[in-house]
C-alpha positions in Angstrom: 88.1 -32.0 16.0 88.2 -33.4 12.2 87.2 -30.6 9.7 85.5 -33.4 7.5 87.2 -31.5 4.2 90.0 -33.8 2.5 90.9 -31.1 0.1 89.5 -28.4 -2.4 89.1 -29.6 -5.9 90.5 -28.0 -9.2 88.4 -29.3 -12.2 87.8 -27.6 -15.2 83.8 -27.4 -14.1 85.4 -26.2 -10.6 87.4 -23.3 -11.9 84.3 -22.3 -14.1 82.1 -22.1 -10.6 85.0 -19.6 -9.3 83.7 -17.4 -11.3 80.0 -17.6 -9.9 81.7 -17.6 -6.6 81.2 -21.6 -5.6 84.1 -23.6 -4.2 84.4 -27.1 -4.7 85.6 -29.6 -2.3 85.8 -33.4 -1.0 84.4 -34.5 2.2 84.1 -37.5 4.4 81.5 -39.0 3.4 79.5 -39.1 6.9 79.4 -35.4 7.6 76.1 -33.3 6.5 75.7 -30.4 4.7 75.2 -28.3 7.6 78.5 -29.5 9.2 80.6 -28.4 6.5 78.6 -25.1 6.4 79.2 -24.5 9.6 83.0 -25.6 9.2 83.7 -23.1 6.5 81.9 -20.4 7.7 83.9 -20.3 11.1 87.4 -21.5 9.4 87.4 -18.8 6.3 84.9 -15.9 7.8 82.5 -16.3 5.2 78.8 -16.6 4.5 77.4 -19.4 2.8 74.1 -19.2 0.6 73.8 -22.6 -0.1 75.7 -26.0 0.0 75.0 -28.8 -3.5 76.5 -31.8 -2.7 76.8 -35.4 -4.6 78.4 -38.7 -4.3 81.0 -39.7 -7.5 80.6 -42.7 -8.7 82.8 -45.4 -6.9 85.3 -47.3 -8.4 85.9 -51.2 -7.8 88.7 -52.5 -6.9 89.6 -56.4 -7.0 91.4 -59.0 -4.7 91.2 -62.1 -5.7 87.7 -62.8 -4.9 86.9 -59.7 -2.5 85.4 -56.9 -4.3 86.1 -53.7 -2.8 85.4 -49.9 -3.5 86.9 -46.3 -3.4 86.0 -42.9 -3.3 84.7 -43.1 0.4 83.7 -39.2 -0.1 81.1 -36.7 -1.1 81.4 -34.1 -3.2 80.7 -30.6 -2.2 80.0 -26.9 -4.0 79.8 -24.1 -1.6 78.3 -21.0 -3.1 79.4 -17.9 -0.8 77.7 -14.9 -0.3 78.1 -12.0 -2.9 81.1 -9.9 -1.9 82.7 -13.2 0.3 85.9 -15.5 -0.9 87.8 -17.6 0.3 91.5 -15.4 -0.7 93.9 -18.5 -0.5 92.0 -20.1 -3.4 91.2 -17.4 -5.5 95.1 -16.2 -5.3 96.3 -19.5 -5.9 94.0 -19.9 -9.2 94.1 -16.6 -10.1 97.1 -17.2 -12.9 95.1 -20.4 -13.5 91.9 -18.9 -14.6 93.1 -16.6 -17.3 95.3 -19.7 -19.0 92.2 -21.6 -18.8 89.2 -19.4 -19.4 90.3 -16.0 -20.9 86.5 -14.1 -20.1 88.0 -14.3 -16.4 90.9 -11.7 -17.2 88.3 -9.1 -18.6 
């Protein structure tokens, strides 16, 4: 079974969501918003309020005369329940947040 999640993203807009408690990731591109709720929830015992998701704009990519395209992917913000996280990613970005946004050590 394929998760559907390539990997979280760490952006300077994605460390400011931390701190409202939305986690950003990529996704395959064919699976639905309910799919990846469901993913998380079981995978990280969490609660999910509500899932935003958007496509980035693709870049081309040229071969001789075949024009191709990346970013085969979608781009997800999970917003968790109050009092939910998701403790490997807030642990790892803990150090992170402070260096990059001080009103987080407060």
């Amino acid at each position: 079974y394929d998760n559907g999640i390539k990997y979280a993203v760490f952006t300077e807009k994605s460390l400011r969501l931390l701190g409202k408690n939305q986690y950003t990731f990529n996704v395959e591109s064919g699976f639905t918003k309910t799919e990846i709720k469901h993913w998380v929830e079981l995978f990280f015992g969490v609660k999910v309020v509500a899932v935003n998701s958007h496509r980035l704009p693709g870049k081309g990519r040229r071969m001789g005369p075949i024009l191709g395209h990346t970013m085969h992917y979608r781009r997800m913000i999970i917003t968790l329940q109050p009092g939910y996280s998701i403790p490997l990613l807030a642990f790892n970005l803990k150090g992170i947040l402070k260096e990059v946004f001080p009103l987080f050590s407060q």
